[in-house]
N, C-alpha and C positions, 0 to 999 in steps of 0.2 A: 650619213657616211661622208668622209671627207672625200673635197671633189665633187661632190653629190651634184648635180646643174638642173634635177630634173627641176617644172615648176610644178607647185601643190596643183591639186585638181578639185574640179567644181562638186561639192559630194549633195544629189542632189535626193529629193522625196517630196512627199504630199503632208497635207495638213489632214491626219487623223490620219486611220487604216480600216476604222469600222465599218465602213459602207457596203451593205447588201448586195445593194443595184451594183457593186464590183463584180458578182458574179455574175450577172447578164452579161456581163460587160469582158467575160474571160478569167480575169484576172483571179479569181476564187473559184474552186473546182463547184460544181454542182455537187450539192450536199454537205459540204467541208462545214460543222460550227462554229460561229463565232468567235470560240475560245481559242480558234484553232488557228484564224488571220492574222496576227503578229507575229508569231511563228513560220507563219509564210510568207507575209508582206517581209519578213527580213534577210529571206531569201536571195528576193529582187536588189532590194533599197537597202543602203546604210543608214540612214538617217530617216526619222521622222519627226512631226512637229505636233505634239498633243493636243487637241482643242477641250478633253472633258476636262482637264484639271483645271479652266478658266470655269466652270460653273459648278463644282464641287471640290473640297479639299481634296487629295489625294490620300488615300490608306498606305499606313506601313506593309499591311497583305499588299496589296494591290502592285506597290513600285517592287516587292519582291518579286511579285509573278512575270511582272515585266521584264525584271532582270535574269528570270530563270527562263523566258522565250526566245531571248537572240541571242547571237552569237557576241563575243569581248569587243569585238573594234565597231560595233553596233554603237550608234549616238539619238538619245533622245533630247528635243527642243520643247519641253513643257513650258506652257502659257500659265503667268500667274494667277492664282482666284479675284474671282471679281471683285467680291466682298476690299480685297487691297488695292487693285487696280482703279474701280467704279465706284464703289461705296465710300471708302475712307479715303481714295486718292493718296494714297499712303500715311496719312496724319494718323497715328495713333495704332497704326496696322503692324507693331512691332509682334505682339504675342501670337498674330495669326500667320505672320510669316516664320515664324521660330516652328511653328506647328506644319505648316507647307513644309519646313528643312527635312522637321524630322522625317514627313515620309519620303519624301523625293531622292533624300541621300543615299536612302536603299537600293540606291541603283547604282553607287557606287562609281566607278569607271566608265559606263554607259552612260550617266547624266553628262550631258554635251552642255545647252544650255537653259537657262531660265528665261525665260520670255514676257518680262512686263508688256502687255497690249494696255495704251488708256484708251478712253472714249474721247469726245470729241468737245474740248475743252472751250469754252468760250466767257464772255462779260459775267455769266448770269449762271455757271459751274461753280463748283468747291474751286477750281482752280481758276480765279478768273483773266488771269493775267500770265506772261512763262517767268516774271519774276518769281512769285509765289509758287510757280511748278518749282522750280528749281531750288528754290529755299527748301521744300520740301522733299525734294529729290535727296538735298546734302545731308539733311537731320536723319531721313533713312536709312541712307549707304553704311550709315555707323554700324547698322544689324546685316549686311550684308557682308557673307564671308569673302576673304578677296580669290579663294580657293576655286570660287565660280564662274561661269562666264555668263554673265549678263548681256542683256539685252532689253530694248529699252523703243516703242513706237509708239508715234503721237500722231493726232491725225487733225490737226488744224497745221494748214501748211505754211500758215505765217510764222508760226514759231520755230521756222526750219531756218535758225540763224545762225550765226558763228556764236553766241552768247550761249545757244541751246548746245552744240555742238561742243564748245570747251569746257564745258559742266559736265555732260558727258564723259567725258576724255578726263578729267579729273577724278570722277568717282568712280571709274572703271567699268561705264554701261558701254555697249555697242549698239550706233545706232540705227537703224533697222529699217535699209532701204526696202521701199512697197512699192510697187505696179498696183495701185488702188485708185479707184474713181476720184477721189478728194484730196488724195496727194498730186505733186507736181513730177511728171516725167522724167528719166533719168538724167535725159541731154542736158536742159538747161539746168538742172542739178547739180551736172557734174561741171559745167562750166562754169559753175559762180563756186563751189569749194571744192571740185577736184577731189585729193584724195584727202581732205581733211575732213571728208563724209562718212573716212573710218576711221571710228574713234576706238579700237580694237587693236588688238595683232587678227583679226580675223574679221571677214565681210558676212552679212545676215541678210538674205535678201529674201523677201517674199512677195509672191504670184497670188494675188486677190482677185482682182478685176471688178466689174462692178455686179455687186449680189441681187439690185431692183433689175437692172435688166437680162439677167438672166435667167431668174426667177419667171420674168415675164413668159419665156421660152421654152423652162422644163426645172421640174424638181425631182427628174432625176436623173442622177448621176451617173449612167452608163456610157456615154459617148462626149464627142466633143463636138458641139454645136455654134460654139463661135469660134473663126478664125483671128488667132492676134498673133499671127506668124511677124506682120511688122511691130507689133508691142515689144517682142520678147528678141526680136532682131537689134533694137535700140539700144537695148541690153547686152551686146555681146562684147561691142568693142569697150566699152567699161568695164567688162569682165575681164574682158582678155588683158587689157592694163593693170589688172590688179594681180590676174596670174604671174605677169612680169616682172612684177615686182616685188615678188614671193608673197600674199599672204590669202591665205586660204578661204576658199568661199563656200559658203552653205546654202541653198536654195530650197523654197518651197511652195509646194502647187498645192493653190485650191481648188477642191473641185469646183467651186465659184467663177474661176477662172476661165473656165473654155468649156466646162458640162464634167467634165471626168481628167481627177489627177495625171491618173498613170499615164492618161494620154496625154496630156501636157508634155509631160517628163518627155517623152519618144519624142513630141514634136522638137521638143528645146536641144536636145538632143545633137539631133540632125545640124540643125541651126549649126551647131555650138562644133559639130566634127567638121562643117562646108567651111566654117572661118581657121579649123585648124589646117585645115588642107589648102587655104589660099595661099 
């Protein structure tokens, strides 16, 4: 609307929506079947972040049903298969991601974004060096429609460079700040590239934490059993600077993160209303 001053707002969810233990947990009525929690989890959340489509293709059935569960302004973040992510590290992975399109685009208007996750890239990888990522990053982008929004996370944190970052920015990935054990925290993140951390018209952030220790603690996902009220506090005045300056942010909780998504979401929440209200 012209005139318009509002800023975008944080549009936030969890990674996945299938968890059982949701129901101890509230969140899923007693009894409700599993067919039946996207439908419901879309209720709550606008957005979610798919974890099965990283260990099976997706079905054309499959993204249909999805699209026939939520509501239009609904956005789903599907994680690429591994098979292109892990296996081929993209070299040669053109025919299997033509196959990922076909089903994924059945979702039509609700596909938000695509979600490259790699492994953890070192000397002794298919990728041994972030030259070679990136050479291989460029030869791919050719099958990548620009009609998508991409997304794009690496998890050796050396290769967190302005070299990795304008490649990026070139071939139209966004790249995809973590709150994860092996990455490097926002603060000094943000004070060595600032806002050239978004290689996007839009911010992709995801809430990991560390999965051995909490694992240690409980494998299941009903509650939140770690506190990282100051992890996720670090995070707000970088947020709040990017609401500033209009471009729109995406977050997402794993249950990894604290024991239980949706509690996340409440906590981050709170955070995120106490710094609107200062």
């Amino acid at each position: 609307m012209p005139g318009d001053t509002r800023q975008p707002e944080i549009h936030l969810g969890t990674s996945s929506w299938s968890s059982e233990d949701w129901v101890t947990a509230g969140f899923y009525p007693e009894g409700m079947a599993p067919t039946k929690y996207l439908p419901h989890y879309a209720q709550t959340f606008e957005t979610v972040e798919v974890d099965s489509t990283f260990y099976r293709l997706p079905t054309v059935g499959l993204c249909q049903k999805w699209r026939k569960d939520v509501p239009a302004n609904f956005r789903f973040a599907l994680k690429v298969t591994q098979s292109i992510t892990h296996e081929m590290a993209l070299e040669g992975a053109e025919k299997e991601f033509e196959l990922y399109l076909q089903a994924v685009e059945e979702l039509g208007e609700r596909l938000g974004f695509i979600v490259f996750q790699f492994a953890y890239f070192n000397k002794k990888s298919a990728c041994p060096d972030l030259g070679t990522f990136i050479k291989r990053l460029a030869i791919f982008s050719k099958v990548c429609p620009p009609r998508h929004n991409y997304v794009l996370e690496i998890r050796n944190k050396n290769w967190v460079t302005k070299d990795l970052l304008d490649a990026l920015r070139e071939h139209r990935f966004a790249y995809a700040l973590t709150d994860q054990q092996w990455m490097p925290r926002p603060t000094p993140l943000w004070e060595k590239f600032g806002q050239d951390l978004i290689t996007r018209d839009f911010a992709y952030i995801r809430f990991l934490g560390e999965r051995d220790r909490i694992e240690k603690i409980t494998t299941k996902w009903d509650k939140l059993v770690i506190d990282r009220t100051q992890d996720m506090q670090e995070w707000i005045p970088i947020l709040k600077e990017l609401q500033k300056k209009g471009i729109s942010m995406w977050a997402y909780f794993n249950n990894h993160y604290q024991g239980y998504g949706p509690g996340s979401i409440a906590e981050f929440r709170k955070l995120w209303a106490a710094a609107a209200a200062s």
